[in-house]
C-alpha positions as CSV (number, residue, x, y, z in Angstrom):
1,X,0.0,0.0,0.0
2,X,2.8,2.5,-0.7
3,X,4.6,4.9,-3.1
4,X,7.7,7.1,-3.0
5,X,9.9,7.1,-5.7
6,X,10.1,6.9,-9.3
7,X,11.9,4.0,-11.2
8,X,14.2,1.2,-9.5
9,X,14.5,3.3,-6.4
10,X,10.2,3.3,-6.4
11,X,10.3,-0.1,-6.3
12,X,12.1,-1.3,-4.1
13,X,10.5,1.6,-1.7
14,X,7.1,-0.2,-2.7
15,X,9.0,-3.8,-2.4
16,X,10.0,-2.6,1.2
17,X,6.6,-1.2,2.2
18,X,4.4,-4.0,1.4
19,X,6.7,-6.3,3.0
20,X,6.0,-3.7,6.0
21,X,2.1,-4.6,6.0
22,X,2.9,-8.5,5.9
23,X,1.0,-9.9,9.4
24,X,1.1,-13.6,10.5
25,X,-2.1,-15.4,11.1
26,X,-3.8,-16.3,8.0
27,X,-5.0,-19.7,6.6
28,X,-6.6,-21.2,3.5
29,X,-9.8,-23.2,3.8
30,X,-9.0,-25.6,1.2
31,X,-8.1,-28.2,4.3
32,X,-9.5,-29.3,7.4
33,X,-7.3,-28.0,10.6
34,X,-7.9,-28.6,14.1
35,X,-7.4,-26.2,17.2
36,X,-6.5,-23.4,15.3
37,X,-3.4,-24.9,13.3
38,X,-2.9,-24.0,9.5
39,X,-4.4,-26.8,7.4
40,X,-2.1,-29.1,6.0
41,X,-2.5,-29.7,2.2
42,X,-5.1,-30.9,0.8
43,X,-5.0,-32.5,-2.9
44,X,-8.0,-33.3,-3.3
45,X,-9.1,-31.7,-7.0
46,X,-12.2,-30.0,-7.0
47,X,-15.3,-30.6,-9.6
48,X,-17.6,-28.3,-11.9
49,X,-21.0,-27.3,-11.1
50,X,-23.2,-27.5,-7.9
51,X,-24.2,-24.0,-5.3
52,X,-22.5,-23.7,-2.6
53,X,-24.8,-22.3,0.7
54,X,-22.8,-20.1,2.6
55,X,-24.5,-18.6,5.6
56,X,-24.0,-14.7,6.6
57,X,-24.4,-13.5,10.1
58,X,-26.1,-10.0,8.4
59,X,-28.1,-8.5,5.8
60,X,-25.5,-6.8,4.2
61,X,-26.0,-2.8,3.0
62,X,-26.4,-1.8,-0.3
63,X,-23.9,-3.5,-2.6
64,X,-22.3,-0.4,-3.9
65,X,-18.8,-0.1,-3.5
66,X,-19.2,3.5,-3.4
67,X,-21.3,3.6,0.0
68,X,-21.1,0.4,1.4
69,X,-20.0,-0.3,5.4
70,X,-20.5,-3.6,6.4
71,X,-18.4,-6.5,6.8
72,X,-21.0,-8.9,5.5
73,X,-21.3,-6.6,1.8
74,X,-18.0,-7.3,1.9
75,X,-17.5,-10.8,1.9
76,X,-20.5,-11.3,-1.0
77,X,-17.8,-8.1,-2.9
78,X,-15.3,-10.5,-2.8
79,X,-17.3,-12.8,-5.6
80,X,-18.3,-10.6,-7.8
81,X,-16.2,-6.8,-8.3
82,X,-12.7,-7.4,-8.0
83,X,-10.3,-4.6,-7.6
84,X,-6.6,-3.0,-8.6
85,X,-5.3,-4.4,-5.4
86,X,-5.5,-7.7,-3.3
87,X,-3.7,-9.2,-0.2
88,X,-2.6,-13.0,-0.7
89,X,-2.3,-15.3,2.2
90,X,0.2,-13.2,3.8
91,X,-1.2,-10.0,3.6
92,X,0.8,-8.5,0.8
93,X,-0.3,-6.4,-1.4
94,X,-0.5,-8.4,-5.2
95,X,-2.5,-6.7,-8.0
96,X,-5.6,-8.0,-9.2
97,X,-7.2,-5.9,-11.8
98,X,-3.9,-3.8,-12.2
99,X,-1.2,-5.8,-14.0
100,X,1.6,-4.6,-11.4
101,X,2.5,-2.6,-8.5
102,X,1.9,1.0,-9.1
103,X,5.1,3.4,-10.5
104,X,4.8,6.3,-8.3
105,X,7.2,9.6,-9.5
106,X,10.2,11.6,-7.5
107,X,7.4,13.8,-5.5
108,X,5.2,10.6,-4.3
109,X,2.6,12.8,-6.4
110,X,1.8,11.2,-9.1
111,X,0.7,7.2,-9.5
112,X,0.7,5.3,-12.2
113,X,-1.7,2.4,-12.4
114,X,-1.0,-0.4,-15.4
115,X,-4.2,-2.6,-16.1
116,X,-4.5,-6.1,-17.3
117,X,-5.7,-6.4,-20.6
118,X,-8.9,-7.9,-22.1
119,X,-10.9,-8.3,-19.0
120,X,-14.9,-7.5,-19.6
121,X,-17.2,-6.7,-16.6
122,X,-20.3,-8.7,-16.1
123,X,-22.5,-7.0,-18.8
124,X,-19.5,-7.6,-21.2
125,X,-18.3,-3.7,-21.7
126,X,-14.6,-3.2,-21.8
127,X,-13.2,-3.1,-18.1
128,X,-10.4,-0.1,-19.2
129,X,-8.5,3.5,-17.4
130,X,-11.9,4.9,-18.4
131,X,-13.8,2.7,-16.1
132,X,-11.3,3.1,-13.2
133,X,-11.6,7.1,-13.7
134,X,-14.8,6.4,-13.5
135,X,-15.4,4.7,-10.4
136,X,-12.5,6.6,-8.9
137,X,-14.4,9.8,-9.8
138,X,-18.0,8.7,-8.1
139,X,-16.4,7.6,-5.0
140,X,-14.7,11.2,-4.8
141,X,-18.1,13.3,-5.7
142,X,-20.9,11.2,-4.9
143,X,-22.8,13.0,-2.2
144,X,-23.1,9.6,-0.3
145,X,-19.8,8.1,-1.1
146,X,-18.2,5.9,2.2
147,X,-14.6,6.4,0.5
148,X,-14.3,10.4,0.1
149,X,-11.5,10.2,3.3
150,X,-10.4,7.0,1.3
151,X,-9.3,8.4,-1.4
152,X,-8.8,12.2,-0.1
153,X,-5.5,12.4,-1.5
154,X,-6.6,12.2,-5.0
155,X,-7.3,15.6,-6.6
156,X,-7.7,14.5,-10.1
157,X,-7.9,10.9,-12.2
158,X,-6.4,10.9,-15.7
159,X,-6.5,8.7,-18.3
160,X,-2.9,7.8,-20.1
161,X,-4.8,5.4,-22.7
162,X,-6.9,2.4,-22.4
163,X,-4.5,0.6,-19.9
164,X,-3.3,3.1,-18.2
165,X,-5.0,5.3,-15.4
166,X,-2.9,7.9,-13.6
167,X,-3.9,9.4,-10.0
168,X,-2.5,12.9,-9.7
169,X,-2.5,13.5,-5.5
170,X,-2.8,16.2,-3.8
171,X,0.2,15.0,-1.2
172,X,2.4,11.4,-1.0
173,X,-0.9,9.1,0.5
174,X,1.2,6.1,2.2
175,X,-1.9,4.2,2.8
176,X,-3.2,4.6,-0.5
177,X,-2.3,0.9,-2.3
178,X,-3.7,-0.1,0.5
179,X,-7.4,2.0,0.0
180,X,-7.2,0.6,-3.4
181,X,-7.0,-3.0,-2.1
182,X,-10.6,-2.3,-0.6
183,X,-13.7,-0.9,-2.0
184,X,-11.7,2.4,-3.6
185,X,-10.4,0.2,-5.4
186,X,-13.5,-1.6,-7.1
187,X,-14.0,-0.7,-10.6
188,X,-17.5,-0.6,-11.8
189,X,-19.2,-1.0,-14.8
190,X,-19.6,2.7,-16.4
191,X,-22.9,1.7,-18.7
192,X,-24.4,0.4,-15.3
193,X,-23.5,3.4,-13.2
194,X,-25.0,5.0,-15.9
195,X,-28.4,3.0,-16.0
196,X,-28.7,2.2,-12.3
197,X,-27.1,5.8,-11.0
198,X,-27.9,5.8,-7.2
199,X,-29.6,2.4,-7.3
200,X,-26.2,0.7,-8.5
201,X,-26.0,-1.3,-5.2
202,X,-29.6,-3.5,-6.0
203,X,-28.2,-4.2,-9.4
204,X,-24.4,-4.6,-8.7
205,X,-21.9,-5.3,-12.1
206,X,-18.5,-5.4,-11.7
207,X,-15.7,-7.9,-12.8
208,X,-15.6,-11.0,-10.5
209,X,-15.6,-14.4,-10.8
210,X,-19.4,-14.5,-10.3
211,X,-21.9,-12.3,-11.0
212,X,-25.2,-10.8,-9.4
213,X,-28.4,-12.5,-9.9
214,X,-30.9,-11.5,-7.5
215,X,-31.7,-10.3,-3.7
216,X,-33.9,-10.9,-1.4
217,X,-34.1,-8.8,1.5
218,X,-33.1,-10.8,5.0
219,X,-33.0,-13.9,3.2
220,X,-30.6,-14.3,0.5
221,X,-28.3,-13.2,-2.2
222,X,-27.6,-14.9,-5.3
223,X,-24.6,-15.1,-7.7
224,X,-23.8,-17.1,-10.6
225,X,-20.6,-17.8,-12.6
226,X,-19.5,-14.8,-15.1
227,X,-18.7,-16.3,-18.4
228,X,-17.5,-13.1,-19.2
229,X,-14.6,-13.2,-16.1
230,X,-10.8,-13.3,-17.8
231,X,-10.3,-16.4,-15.6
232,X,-13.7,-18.3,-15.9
233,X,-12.0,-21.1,-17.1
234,X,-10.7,-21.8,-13.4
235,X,-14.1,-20.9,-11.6
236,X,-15.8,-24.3,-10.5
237,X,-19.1,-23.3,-9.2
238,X,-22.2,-22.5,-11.0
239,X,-23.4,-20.3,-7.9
240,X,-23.2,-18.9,-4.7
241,X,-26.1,-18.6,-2.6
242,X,-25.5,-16.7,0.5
243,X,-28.1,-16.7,3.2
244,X,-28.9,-14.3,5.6
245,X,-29.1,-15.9,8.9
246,X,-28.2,-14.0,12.1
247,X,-29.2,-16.6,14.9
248,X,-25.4,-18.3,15.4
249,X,-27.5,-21.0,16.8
250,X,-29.7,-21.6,13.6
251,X,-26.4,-21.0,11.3
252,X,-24.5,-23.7,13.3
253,X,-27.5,-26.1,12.8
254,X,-27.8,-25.5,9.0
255,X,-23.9,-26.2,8.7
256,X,-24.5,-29.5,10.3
257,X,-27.5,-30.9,8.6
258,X,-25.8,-29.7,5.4
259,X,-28.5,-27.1,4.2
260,X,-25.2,-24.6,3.9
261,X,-21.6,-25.6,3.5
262,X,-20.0,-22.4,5.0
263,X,-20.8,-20.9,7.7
264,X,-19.2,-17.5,8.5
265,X,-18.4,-16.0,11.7
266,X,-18.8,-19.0,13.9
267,X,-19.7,-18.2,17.4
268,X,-17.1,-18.9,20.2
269,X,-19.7,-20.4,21.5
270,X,-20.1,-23.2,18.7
271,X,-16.0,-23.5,17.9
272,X,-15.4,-26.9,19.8
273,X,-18.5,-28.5,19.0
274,X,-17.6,-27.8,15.2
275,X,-13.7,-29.3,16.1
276,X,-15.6,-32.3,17.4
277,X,-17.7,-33.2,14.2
278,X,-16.3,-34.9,11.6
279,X,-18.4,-33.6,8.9
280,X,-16.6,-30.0,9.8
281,X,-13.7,-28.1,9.3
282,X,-12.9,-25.3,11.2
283,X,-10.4,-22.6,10.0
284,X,-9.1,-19.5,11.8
285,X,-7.0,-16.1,10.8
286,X,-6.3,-14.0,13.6
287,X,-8.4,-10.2,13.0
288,X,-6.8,-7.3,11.9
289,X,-9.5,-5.7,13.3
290,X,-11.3,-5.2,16.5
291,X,-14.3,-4.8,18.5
292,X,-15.3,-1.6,20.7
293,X,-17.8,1.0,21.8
294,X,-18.5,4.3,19.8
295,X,-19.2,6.8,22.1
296,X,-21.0,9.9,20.5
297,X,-19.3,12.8,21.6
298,X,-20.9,15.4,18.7
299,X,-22.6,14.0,15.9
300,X,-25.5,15.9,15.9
301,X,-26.6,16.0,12.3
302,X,-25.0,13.3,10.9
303,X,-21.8,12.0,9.9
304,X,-19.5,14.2,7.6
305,X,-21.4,17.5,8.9
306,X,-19.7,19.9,11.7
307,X,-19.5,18.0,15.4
308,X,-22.2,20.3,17.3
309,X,-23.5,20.3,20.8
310,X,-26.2,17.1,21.2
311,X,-29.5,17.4,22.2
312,X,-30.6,17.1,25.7
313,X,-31.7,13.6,25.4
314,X,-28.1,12.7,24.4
315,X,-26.3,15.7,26.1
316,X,-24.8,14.0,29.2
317,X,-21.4,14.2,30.9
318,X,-20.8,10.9,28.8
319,X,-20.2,12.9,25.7
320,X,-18.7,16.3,27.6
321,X,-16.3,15.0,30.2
322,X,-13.5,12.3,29.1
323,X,-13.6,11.5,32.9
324,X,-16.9,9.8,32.8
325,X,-15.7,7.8,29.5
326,X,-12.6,7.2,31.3
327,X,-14.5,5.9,34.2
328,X,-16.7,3.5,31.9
329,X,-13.4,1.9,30.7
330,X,-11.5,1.3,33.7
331,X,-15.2,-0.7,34.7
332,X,-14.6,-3.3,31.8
333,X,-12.7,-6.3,32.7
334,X,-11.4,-7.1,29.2
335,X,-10.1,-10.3,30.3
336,X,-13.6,-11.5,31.7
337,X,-15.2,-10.6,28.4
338,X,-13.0,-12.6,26.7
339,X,-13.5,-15.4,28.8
340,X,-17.2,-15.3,30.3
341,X,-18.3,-14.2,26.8
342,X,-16.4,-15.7,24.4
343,X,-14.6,-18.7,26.3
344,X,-11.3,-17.6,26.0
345,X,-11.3,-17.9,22.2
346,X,-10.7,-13.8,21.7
347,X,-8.5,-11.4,22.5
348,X,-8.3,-8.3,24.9
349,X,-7.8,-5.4,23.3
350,X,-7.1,-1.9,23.8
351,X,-6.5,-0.2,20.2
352,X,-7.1,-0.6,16.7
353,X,-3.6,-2.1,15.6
354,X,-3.0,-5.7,16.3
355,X,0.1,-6.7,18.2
356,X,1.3,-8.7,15.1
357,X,1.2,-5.5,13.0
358,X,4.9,-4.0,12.0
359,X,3.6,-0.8,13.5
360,X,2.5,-1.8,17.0
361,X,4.5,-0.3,19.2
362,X,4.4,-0.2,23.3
363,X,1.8,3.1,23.0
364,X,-0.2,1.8,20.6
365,X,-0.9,-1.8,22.7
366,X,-1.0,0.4,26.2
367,X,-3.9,-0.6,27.8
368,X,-5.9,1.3,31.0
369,X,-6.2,-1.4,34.2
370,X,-9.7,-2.6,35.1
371,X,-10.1,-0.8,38.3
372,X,-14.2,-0.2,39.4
373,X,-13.1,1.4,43.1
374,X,-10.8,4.3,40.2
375,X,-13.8,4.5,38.3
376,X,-16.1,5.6,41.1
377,X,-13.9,8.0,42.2
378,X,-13.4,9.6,38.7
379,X,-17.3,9.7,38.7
380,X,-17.2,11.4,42.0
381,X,-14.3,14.0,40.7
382,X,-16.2,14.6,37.7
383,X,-19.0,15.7,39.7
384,X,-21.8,13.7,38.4
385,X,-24.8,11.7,40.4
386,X,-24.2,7.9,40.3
387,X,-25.3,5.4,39.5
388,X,-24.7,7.4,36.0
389,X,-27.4,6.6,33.1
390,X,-25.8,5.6,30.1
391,X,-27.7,3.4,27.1
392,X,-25.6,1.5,24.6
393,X,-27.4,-0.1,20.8
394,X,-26.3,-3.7,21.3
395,X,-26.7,-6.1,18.3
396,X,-29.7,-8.1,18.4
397,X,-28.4,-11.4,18.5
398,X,-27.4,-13.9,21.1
399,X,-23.8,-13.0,20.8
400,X,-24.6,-9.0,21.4
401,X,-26.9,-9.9,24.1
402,X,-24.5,-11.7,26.2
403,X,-21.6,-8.5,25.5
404,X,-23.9,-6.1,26.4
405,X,-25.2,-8.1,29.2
406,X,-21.3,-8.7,30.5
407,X,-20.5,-5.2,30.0
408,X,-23.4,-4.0,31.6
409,X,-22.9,-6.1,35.0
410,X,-19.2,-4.9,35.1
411,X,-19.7,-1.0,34.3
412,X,-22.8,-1.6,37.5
413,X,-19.8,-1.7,39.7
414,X,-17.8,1.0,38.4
415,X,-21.4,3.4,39.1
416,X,-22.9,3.1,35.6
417,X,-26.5,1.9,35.2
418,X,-26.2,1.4,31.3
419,X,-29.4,0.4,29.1
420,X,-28.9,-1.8,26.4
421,X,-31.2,-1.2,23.3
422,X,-30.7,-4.0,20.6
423,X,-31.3,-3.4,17.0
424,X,-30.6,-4.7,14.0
425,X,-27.6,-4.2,12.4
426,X,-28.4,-2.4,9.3
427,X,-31.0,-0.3,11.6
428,X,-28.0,0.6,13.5
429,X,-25.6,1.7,10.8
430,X,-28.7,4.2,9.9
431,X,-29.5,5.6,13.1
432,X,-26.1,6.4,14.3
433,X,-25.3,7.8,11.4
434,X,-27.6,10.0,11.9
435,X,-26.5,10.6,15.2
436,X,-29.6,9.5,17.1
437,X,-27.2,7.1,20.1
438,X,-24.8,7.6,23.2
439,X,-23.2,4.5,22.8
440,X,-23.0,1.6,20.0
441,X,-20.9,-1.8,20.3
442,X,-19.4,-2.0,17.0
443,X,-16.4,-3.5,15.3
444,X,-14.3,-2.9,12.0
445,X,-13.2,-6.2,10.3
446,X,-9.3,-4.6,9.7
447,X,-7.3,-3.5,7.1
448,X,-3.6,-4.2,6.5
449,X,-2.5,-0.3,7.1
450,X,-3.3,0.8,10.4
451,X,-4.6,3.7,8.7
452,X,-7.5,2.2,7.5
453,X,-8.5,1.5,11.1
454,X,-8.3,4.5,12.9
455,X,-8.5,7.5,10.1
456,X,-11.8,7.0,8.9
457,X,-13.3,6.7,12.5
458,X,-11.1,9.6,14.6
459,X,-10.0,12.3,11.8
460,X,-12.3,15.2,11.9
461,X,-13.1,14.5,8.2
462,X,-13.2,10.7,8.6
463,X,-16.0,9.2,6.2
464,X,-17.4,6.9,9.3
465,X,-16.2,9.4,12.0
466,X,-20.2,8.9,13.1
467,X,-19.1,9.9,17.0
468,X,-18.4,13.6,15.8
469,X,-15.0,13.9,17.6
470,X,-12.8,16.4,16.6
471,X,-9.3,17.0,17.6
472,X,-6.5,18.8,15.6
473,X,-3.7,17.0,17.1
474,X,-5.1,13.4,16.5
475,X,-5.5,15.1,12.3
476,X,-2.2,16.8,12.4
477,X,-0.8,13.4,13.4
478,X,-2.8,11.1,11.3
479,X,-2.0,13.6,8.4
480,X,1.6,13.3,9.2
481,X,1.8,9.6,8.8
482,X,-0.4,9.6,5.6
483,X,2.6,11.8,4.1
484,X,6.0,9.4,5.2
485,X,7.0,5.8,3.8
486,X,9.1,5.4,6.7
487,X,7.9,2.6,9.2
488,X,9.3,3.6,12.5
489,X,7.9,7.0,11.7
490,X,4.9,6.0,10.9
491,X,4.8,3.7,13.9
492,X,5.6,6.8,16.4
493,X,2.9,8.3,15.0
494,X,0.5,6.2,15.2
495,X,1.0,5.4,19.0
496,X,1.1,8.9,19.9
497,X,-2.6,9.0,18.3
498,X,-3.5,6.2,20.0
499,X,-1.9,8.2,23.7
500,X,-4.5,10.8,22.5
501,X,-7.2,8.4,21.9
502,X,-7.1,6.8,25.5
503,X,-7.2,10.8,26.8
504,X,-10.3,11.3,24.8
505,X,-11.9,8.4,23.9
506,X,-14.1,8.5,21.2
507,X,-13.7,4.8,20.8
508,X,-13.1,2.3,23.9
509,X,-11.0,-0.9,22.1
510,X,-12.4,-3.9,23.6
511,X,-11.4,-7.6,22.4
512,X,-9.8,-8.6,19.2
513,X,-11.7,-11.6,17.3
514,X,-10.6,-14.3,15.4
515,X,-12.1,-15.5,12.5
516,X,-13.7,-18.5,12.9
517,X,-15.0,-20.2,9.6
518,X,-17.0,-23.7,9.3
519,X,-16.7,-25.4,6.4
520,X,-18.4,-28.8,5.1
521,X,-15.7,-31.3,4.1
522,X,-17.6,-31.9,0.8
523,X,-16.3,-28.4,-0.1
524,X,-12.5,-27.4,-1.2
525,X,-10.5,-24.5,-2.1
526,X,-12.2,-21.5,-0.1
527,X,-10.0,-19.1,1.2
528,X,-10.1,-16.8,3.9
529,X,-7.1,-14.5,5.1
530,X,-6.8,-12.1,8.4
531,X,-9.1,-9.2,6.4
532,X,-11.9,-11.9,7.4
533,X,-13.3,-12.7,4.1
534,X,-14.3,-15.7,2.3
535,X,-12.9,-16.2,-1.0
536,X,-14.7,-18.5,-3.4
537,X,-13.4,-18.0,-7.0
538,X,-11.5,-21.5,-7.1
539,X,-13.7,-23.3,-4.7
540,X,-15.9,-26.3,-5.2
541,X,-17.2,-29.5,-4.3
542,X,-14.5,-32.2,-3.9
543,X,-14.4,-34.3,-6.8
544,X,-14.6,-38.2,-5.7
């Protein structure tokens, strides 16, 4: 996800900063593995035709690459608009739709983007610089667009000729191979942006090794096999049926009577009894991601408009004194929640970079102490009547109901009385957008840069900044590291956001996941890598 240089001296700059983003933990679900381990090979070949079931945890948002938020979207992305940029199993950055790393000139202002040739999107238009300008250009203007801090480097896209696109910036973007590796980076088709406009994401086309078919709200989504797709030829399945089902209890049950063949986001709850059924494979990647609370501390018309002063229903000492946020966190036993909540299949955590990341430094994995007897007294020295009334949106799924239950016991002690209101997810993405919460438990699946995990959230300007906090030394510094290839620097950097973070706390880090993954034996050659997403453009049924 980098650029410096121009020439031999650019790449090996880019050589050395991908290498940077490389994190251990990822595994390929073409194998069974037990407790955790990488699979060992598996040979088996894999045959033509069949739909494979794969059960979602979520309905996920409108799939438009140019607005979409949720994890879920992402994972059904995966099979059907590819990008310029991918990670393989190690978290590199490869290219996919681009036919090699990007040249980047002397200033680290100018990148320039090769494409492969030949390759047709769904509808069988040309998939060409035009398209990428494009797409590149509606994710920078579209009044709705999710990847405006993305891509808010860019200041202009130019074409070079058909297989060339050029991105002229407005400053050296270290993170931006990586954006580019995500949704910014999915090109879509310009005759359907054209036909659709701002209904793109019910009638999806992109390039991918499968293509939209049809969607039915909280039940299903439907893709089949592109003929069109430069590597059909490779592409086993004749569909991909994903089903909406948020009960992890109903999920797990589907995987083992064999009405779906992948299950994603297996619930700690279910991991050992999957390990102990023979019909089942269980993989797992460690997260790049993690799992917190969003406290709203000014988003009062919405995110992307000027952090205000909340309205009286939402206007408590929770969003106007850090003390009382600092009090809420030293309540939470991390550890417990892990454990009581998850069985000791998480992680604790404390900040949005994972300890595995290159940049992880002491600050950025400093962590405050679980200390209820502290956290009453802060109460007391803020000045505010205990027990303090606080109300949190919880997911509304077995999973969120024992968090919020957990977290709502332990915060009791440290003289919170906190009200959990469960919604459904999508339901939730709306209304605190829109600024209408105090609290909301809510993770971010990861991305390879650590700025992908903490700009769009905590910059002033962030895209999904939906708690309204502003501070101009967490930009100045975030801005800073945006600008520098160097990973120590960038690493400093981060961490002394992070020390600013813990001071204000827009966001209180929780646990860090991993991703847990059921597969039926009858299936090879899925893939899933720490990002969390399932991968099914060489998968299929075992032949045999």
């Amino acid at each position: 996800m980098r650029h410096t240089v121009s020439g031999g001296a650019a790449r090996a700059a880019a050589a050395v900063s991908v290498a940077a983003l490389v994190l251990a933990a990822c595994s390929s679900i073409d194998t069974p593995s037990g407790g955790g381990q990488s699979p060992t090979a598996d040979d088996r070949a894999a045959k033509n035709g069949g739909t494979l079931v794969v059960a979602l945890s979520d309905e996920p948002d409108p799939l438009d690459p140019t607005t979409a938020r949720t994890l879920v979207g992402r994972s059904v992305f995966m099979s059907i608009c590819e990008k310029l940029y991918d990670i393989n199993a190690k978290l590199e950055i490869v290219p996919q739709l681009a036919a090699s790393m990007p040249q980047i000139s002397a200033d680290g202002k100018t990148v320039t983007i090769k494409l492969r040739s030949g390759v047709k999107f769904a509808d069988g238009t040309a998939m060409d610089a035009a398209a990428v300008k494009t797409s590149l250009d509606r994710d920078l203007t579209l009044p709705t667009s999710a990847r405006k801090s993305d891509l808010a480097s860019v200041d202009s896209v130019s074409v070079t000729d058909p297989s060339t696109v050029v991105l002229h910036l407005k400053a050296p973007f270290a993170p931006l191979v990586a954006q580019l590796a995500d949704r910014a980076g999915m090109v879509m088709s310009p005759a359907a942006l054209k036909s659709e406009g701002t209904n793109f994401g019910a009638h999806p086309v992109c390039v991918g090794p499968f293509k939209f078919q049809s969607r039915v709200a909280q039940d299903h989504i439907d893709v089949v096999k592109d003929a069109n797709y430069y590597d059909a030829s490779n592409v086993h399945l004749d569909k991909v049926s994903y089903k909406i089902i948020a009960d992890s209890t109903t999920r797990f049950n589907n995987l083992r009577s064999g009405d779906v063949q992948v299950l994603d986001a297996v619930a700690a709850t279910d991991v050992d009894a999957l390990q102990s059924d023979s019909n089942l494979q269980l993989i797992t990647s460690d997260s790049i991601g993690y799992q917190g609370i969003t406290i709203n501390l000014g988003n009062v018309n919405g995110v992307g408009k000027p952090a205000g002063t909340l309205p009286a229903n939402l206007n408590s000492a929770m969003a106007t004194d850090p003390r009382v946020r600092q009090a809420f966190e030293m309540s939470l036993d991390r550890d417990a929640i892990n454990k009581v909540v998850f069985q000791g299949k998480y992680s604790p955590a404390c900040g949005p970079i994972s300890p595995a990341s290159p940049f992880s430094t002491d600050a950025a994995q400093a962590c405050a102490k679980h200390d209820p007897a502290g956290a009453k007294a802060l109460l007391q020295q803020a000045g505010v009547k205990t027990p303090f009334n606080v109300s949190m949106i919880i997911a509304n799924t077995p999973d969120g109901t024992r968090l919020g239950q957990a977290i709502q016991a332990q915060v009791k002690e440290g003289g919170f009385n906190l009200k959990l209101v469960p919604t459904e997810f999508a339901a939730s993405l709306d209304q605190t957008d829109a600024g209408n919460f105090q609290m909301f438990a809510i993770g971010w699946s990861g991305r390879v840069d650590p700025d992908g995990n903490i700009s769009n959230f905590v910059h002033s300007e962030g895209s999904q900044n939906n708690n309204g906090y502003a501070n101009s030394t967490v930009d100045s510094l975030l801005e800073k590291s945006q600008t520098t290839e160097d990973q120590s620097t960038r690493a400093d950097l981060f961490g002394q956001v992070i020390t600013q973070l813990h001071k204000d706390l827009p966001i209180i880090y929780v646990y860090r996941l991993k991703n847990f993954t059921g597969v039926s034996r009858k299936v090879v050659g899925v893939q899933m890598y720490g990002d969390g997403l399932m991968r099914f453009a060489h998968a299929g049924f075992a032949a045999g």
